[in-house]
C-alpha positions in Angstrom: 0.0 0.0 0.0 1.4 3.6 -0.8 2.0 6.0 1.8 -0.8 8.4 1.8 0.0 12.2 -0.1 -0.3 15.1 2.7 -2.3 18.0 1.8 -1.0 21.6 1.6 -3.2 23.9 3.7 -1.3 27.0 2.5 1.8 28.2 1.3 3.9 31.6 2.1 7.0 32.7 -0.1 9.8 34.0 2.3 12.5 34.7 -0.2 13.1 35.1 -4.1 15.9 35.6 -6.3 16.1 34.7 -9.7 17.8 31.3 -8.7 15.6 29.8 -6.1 13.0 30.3 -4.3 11.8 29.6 -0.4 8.4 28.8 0.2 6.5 27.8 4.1 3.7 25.5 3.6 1.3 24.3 6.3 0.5 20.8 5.6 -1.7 18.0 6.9 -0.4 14.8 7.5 -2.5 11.2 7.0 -3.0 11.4 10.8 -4.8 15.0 10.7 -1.9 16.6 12.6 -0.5 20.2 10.6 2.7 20.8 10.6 4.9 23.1 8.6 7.7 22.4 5.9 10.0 24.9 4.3 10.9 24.1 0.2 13.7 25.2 -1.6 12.5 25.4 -5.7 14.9 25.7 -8.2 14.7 25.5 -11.9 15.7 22.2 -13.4 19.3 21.8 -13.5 22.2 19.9 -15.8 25.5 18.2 -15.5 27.6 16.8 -18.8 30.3 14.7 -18.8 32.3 15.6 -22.0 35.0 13.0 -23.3 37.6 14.2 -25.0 38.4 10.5 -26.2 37.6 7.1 -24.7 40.4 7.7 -22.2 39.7 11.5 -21.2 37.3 13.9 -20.1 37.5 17.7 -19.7 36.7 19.1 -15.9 36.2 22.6 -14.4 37.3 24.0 -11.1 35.9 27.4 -9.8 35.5 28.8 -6.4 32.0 27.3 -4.8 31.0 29.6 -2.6 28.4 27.7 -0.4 31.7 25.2 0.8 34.6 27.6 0.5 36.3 25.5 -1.9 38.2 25.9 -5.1 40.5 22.8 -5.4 38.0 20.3 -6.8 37.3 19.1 -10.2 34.2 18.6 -11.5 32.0 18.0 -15.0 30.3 21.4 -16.4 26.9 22.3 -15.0 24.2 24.7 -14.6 20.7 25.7 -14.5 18.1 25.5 -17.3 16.5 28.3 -18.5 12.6 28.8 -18.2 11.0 27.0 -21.0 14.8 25.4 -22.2 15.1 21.6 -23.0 17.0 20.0 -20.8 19.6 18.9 -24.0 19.5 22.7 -25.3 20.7 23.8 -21.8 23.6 20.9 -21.8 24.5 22.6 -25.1 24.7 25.8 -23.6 26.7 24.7 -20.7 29.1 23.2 -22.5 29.9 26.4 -24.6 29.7 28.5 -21.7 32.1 26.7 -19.6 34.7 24.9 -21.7 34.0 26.4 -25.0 32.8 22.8 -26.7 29.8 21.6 -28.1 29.1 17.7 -28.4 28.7 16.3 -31.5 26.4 13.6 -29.7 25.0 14.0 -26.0 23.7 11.0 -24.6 21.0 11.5 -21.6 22.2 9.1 -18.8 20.4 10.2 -15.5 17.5 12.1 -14.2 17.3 12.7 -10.3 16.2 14.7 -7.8 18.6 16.8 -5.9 17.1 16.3 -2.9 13.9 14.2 -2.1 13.1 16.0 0.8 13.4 19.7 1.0 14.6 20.7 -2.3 12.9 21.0 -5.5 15.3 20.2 -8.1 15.5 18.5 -10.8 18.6 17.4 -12.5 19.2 15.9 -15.9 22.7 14.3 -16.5 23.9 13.7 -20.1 27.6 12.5 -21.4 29.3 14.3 -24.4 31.2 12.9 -27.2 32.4 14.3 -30.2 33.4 17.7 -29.0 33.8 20.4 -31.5 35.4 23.8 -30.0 33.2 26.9 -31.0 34.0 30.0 -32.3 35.2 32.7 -29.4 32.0 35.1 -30.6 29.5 32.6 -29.8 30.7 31.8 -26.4 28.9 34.2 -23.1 30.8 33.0 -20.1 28.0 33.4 -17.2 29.5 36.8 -15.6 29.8 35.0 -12.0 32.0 32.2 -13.0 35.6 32.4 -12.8 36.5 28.5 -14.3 39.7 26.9 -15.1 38.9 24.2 -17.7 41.3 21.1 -17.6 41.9 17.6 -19.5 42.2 14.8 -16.9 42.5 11.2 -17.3 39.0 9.4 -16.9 40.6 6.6 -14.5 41.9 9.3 -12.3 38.7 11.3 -12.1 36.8 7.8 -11.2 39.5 7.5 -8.6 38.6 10.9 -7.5 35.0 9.9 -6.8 36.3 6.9 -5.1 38.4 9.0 -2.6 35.3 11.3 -2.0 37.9 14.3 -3.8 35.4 15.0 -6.5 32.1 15.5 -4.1 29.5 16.7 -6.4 26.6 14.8 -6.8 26.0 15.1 -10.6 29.5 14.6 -11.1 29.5 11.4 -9.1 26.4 9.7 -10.4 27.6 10.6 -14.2 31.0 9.1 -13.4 30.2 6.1 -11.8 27.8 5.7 -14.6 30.0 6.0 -17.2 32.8 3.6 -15.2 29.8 1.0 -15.6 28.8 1.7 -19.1 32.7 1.2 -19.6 32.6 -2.6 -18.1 30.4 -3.8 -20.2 
């Protein structure tokens, strides 16, 4: 038997900027009782893996604000754009950040985020067959400062192994890949 839904009683928006937004909603749970539950929404969101060759992939570093870091490597990603195709934003994300479109994107993955407080949708896609664009058509997103680098695939899977590379779309699309590559 499936857990019964809760029912939203109402909702409040605390806070909005054009990257999320915080709602309060006072809900009623299968046993009658209310309680309240704060959700973060953002826009769907993408992550692409883009092989250079079989043996290769290209990574970006940048400073991540949220953790204080700027030593760890990860796969290109970003938010889609209202209305945007999930595909058409892995495009975009791929010349915005290493300056590469893929000749062929494969769609691997689509998660959520996080299943309980966040409302996020991510869509994960590998790259192959990367063609370097043309300096005019590439519009770097004005708060990302990335260096772009060309690391051996067995060493970034052994980054996920050692918990180096911590990003969530990064880790599901390599250890997806690492599969893919067994077979």
């Amino acid at each position: 038997m499936l857990p019964s839904p809760w029912k939203t009683l109402t909702t409040r928006e605390i806070y909005r900027n054009p990257w999320i937004r915080l709602r309060e909603d006072l809900v009623e749970m299968p046993n009658g009782r209310t309680t309240i539950y704060g959700v973060c929404e953002m826009n769907a969101c993408v992550g692409v893996l883009p092989f250079v060759d079989d043996e290769h992939v290209m990574m970006v570093r940048q400073y991540r604000y949220v953790f204080g870091e700027n030593h760890r490597w990860e796969m290109p990603t970003g938010g889609c754009k209202p209305g945007e195709l999930p595909a058409a934003s892995a495009q975009r994300e791929l010349i915005e950040e290493i300056g590469h479109r893929a000749g062929f994107l494969q769609p691997i993955n689509t998660h959520y985020t996080s299943k309980s407080v966040c409302l996020e949708v991510a869509h994960l896609f590998l790259a192959r067959d990367l063609e370097p664009v043309a300096a005019h058509e590439i519009t770097p997103d004005d708060t990302e400062f990335i260096e772009v680098g060309i690391l051996p695939f067995k060493d970034v899977l052994q980054m996920v192994l050692d918990s180096e590379i911590r990003d969530a779309m990064t880790v599901i699309a390599v250890l997806w890949a690492a599969r893919e590559e067994r077979r």
